[in-house]
MMTF fields as JSON, N, C-alpha, C and O atoms, coordinates in Angstrom:
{
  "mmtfVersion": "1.0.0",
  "mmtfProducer": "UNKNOWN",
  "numBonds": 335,
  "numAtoms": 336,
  "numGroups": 84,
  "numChains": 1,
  "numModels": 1,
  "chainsPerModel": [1],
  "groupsPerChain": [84],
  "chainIdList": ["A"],
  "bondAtomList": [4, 2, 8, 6, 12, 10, 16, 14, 20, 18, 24, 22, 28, 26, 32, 30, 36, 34, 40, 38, 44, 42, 48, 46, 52, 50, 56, 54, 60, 58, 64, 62, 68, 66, 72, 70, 76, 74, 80, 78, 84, 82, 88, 86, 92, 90, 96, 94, 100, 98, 104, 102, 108, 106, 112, 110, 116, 114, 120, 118, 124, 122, 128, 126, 132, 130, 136, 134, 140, 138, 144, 142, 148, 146, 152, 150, 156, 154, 160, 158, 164, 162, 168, 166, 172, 170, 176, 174, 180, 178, 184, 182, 188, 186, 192, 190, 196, 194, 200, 198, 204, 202, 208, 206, 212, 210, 216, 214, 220, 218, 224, 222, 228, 226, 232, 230, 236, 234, 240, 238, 244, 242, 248, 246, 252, 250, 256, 254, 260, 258, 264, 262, 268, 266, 272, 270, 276, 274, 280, 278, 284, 282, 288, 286, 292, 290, 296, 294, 300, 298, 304, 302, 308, 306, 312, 310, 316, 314, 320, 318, 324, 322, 328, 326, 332, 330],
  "bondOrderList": [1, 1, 1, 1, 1, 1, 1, 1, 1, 1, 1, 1, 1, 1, 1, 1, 1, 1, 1, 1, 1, 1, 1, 1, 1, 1, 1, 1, 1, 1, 1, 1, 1, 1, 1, 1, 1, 1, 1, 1, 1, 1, 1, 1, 1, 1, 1, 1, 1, 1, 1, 1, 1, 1, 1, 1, 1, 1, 1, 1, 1, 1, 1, 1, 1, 1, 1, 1, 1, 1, 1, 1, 1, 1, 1, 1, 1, 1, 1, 1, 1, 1, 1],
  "groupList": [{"groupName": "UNK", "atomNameList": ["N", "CA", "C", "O"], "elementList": ["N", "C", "C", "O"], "formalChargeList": [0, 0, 0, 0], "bondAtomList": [1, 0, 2, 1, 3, 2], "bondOrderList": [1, 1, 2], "singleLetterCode": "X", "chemCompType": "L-PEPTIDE LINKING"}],
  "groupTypeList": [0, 0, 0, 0, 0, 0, 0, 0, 0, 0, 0, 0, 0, 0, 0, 0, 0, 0, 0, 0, 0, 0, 0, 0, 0, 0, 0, 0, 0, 0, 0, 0, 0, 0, 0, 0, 0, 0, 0, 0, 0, 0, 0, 0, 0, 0, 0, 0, 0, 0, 0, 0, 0, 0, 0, 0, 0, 0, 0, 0, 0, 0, 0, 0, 0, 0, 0, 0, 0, 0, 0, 0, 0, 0, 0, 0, 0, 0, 0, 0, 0, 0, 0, 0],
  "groupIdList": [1, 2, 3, 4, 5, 6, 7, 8, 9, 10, 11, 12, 13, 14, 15, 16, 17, 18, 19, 20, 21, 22, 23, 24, 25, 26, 27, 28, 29, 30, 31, 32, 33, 34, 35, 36, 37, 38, 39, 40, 41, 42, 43, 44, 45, 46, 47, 48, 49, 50, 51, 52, 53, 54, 55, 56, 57, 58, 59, 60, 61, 62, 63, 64, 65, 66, 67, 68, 69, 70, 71, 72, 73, 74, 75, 76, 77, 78, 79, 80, 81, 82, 83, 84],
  "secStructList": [7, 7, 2, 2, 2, 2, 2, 2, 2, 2, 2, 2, 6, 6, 6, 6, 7, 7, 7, 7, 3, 3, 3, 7, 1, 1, 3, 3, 3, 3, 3, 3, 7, 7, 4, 4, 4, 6, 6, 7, 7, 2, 2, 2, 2, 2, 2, 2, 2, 6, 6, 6, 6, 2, 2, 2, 2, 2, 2, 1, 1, 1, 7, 3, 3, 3, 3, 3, 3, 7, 7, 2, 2, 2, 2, 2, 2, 2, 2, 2, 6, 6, 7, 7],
  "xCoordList": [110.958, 109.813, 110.119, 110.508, 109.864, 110.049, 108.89, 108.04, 108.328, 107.622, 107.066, 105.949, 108.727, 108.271, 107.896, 107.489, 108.175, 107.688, 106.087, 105.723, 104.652, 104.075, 103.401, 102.244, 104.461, 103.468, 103.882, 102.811, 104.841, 105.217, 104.08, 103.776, 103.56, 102.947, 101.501, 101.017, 100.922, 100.025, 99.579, 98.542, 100.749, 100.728, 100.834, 100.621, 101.089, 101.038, 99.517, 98.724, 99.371, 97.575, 96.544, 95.325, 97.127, 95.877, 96.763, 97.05, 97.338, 98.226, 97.625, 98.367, 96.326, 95.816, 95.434, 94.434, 96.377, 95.885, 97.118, 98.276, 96.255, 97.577, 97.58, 96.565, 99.358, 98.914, 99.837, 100.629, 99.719, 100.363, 100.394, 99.482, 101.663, 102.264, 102.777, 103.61, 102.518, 103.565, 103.417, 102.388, 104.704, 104.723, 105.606, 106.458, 105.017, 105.586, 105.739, 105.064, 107.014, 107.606, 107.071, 107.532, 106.092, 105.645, 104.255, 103.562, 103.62, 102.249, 102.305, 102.928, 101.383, 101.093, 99.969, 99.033, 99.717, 99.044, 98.959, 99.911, 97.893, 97.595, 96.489, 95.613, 96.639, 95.853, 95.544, 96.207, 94.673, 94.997, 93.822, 92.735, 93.984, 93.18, 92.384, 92.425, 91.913, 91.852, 89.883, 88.944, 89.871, 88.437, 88.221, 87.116, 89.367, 88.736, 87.566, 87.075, 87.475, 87.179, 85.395, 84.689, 85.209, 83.678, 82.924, 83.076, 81.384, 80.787, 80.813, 79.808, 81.91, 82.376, 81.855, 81.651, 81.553, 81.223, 82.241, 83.098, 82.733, 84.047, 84.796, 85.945, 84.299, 84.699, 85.416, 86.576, 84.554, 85.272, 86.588, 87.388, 86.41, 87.435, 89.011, 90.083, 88.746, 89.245, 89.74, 90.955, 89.167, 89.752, 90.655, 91.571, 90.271, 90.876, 92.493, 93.401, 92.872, 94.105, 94.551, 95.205, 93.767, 94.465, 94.933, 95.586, 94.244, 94.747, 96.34, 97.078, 96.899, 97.879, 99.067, 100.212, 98.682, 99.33, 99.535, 100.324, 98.327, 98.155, 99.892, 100.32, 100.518, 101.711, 102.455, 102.624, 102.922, 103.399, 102.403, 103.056, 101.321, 100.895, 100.646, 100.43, 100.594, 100.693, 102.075, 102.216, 102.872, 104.714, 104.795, 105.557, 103.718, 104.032, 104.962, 104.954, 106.066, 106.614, 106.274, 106.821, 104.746, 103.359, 102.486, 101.849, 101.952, 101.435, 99.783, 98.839, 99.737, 98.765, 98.515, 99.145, 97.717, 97.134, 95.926, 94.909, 95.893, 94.778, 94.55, 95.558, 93.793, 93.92, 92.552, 91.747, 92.612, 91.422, 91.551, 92.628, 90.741, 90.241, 89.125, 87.903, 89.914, 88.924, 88.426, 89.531, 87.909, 87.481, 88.321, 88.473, 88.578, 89.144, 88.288, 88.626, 86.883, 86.139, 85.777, 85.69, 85.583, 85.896, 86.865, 86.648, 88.568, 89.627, 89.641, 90.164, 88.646, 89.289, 88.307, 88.61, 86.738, 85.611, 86.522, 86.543, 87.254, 88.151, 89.508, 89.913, 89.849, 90.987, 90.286, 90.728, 89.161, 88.688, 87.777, 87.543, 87.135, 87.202, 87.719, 87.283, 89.433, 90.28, 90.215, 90.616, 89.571, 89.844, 90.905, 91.3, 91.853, 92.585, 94.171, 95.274],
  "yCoordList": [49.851, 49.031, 48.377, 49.006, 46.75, 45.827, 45.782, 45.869, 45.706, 45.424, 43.826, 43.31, 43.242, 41.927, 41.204, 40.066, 42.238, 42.2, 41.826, 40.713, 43.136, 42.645, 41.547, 41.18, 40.894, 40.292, 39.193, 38.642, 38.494, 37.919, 37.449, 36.274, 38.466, 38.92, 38.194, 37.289, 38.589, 38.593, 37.251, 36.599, 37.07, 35.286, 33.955, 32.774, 34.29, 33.693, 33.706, 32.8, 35.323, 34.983, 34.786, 34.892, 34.517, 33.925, 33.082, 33.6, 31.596, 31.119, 30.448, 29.978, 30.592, 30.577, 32.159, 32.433, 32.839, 34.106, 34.144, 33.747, 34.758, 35.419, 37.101, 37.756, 37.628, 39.096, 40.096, 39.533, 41.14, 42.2, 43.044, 43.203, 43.545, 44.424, 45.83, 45.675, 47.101, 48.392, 49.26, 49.917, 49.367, 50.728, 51.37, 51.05, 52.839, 53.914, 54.967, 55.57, 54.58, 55.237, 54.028, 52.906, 54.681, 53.979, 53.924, 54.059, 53.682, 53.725, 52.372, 52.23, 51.646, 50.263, 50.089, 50.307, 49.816, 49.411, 47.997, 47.445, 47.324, 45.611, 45.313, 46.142, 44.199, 43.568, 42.184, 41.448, 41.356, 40.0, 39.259, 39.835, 38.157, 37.783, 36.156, 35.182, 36.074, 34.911, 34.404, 35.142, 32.955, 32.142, 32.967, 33.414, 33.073, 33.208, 34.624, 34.927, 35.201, 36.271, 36.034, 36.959, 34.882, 34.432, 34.687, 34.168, 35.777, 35.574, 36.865, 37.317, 37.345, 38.848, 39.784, 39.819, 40.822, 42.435, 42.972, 42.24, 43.792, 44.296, 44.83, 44.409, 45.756, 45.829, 44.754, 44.861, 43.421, 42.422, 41.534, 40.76, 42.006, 41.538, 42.409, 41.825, 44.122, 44.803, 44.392, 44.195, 44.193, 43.794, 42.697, 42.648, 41.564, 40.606, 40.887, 40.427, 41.5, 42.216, 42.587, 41.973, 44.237, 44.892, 44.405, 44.972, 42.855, 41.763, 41.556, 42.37, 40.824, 40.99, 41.767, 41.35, 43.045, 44.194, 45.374, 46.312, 45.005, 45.866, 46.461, 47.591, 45.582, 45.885, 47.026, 48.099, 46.697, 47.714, 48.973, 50.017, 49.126, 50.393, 50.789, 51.999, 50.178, 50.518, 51.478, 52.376, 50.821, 51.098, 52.561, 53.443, 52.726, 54.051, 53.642, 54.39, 52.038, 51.889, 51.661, 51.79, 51.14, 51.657, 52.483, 52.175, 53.582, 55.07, 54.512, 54.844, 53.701, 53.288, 52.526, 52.546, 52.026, 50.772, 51.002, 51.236, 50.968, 50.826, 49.567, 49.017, 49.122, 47.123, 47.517, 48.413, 46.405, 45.39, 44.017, 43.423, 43.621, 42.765, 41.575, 41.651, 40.41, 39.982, 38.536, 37.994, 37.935, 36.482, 35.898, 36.59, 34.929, 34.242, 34.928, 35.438, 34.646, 35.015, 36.602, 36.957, 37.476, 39.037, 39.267, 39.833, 38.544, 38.862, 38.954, 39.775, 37.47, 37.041, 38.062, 38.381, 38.689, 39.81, 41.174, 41.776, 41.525, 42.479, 42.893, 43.918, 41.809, 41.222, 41.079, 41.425, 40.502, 40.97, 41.781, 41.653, 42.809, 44.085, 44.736, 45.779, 44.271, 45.466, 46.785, 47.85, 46.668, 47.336, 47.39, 48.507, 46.28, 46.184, 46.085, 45.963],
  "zCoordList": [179.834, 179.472, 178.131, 177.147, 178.18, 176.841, 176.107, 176.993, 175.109, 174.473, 174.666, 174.715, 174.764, 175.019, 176.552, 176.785, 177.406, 178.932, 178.685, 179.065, 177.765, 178.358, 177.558, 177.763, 176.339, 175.534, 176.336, 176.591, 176.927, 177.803, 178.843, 179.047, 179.404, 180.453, 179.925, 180.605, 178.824, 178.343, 177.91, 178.035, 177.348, 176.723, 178.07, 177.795, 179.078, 180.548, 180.881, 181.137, 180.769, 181.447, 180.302, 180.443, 179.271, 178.11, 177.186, 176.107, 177.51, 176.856, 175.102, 174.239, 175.024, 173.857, 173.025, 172.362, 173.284, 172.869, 171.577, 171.442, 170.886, 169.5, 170.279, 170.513, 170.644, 171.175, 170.047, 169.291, 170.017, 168.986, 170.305, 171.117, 170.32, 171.144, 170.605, 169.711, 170.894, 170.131, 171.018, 171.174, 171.863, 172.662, 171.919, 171.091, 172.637, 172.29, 174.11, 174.945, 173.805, 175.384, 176.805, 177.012, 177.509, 178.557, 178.463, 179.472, 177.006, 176.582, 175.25, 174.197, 175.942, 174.809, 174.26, 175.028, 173.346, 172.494, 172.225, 171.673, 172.561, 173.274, 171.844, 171.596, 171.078, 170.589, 170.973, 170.242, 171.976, 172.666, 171.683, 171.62, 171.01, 170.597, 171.219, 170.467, 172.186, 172.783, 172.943, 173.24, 172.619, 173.013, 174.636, 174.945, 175.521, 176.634, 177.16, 178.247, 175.808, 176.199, 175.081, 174.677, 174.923, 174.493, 175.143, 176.248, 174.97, 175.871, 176.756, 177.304, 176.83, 178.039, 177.381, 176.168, 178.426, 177.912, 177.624, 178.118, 177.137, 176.926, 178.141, 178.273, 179.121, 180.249, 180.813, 181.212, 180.864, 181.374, 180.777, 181.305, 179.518, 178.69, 179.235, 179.393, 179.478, 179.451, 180.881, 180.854, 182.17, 183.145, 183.287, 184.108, 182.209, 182.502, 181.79, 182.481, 180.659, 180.377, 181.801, 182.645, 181.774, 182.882, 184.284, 185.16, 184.183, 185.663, 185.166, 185.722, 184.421, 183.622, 183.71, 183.536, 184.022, 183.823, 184.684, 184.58, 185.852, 186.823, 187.426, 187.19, 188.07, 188.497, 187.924, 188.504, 186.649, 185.328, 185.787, 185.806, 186.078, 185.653, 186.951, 187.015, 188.074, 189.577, 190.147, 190.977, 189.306, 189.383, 188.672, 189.067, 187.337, 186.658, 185.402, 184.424, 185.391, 184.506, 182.987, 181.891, 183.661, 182.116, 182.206, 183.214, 181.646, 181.647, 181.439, 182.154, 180.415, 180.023, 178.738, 177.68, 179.004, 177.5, 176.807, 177.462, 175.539, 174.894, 174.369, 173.924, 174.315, 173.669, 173.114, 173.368, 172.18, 171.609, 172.314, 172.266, 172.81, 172.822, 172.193, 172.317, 171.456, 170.521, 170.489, 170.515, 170.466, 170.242, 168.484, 167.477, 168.627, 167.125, 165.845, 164.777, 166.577, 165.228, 165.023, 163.847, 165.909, 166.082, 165.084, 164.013, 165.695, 164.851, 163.216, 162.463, 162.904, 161.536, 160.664, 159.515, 161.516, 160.936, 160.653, 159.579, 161.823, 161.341, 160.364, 159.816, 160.455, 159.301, 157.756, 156.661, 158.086, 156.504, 155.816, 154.614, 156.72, 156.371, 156.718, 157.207, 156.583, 156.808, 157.685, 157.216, 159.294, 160.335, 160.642, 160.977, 160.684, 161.429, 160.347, 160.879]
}
């Protein structure tokens, strides 16, 4: 498993997204930051990744993901109180 497989992956199904990628083994850690996700419950945000990615984790060659999912302006709230 690449790191850059699923930012790859990621940046295809949200080509306006800024993404931060960090696995560790066959477990990733997803930050996608995209407009398309204005508006969504988080669940739905969370599905629309895991559309993305399903394969990888169908296969077992990804264990599992934790992501954020964020809107531009989410991002830049967390960036400056330093959540993130």
């Amino acid at each position: 498993m690449d790191e850059n497989l699923i930012k790859s992956r990621l940046q295809t199904g949200f080509p306006d997204a800024e993404v931060h990628v960090d696995l560790m083994g066959n477990k990733a850690q997803v930050v996608v930051v995209s407009d398309a996700f204005a508006g969504k419950r988080v669940v739905q945000k969370q599905q629309m990744v895991y559309q993305q990615l399903n394969d990888l984790l169908a296969s077992g060659e990804l264990h599992a993901v934790s992501m954020q999912t964020l809107t531009p302006d989410e991002w830049a709230q967390k960036k400056k109180f330093g959540f993130l």
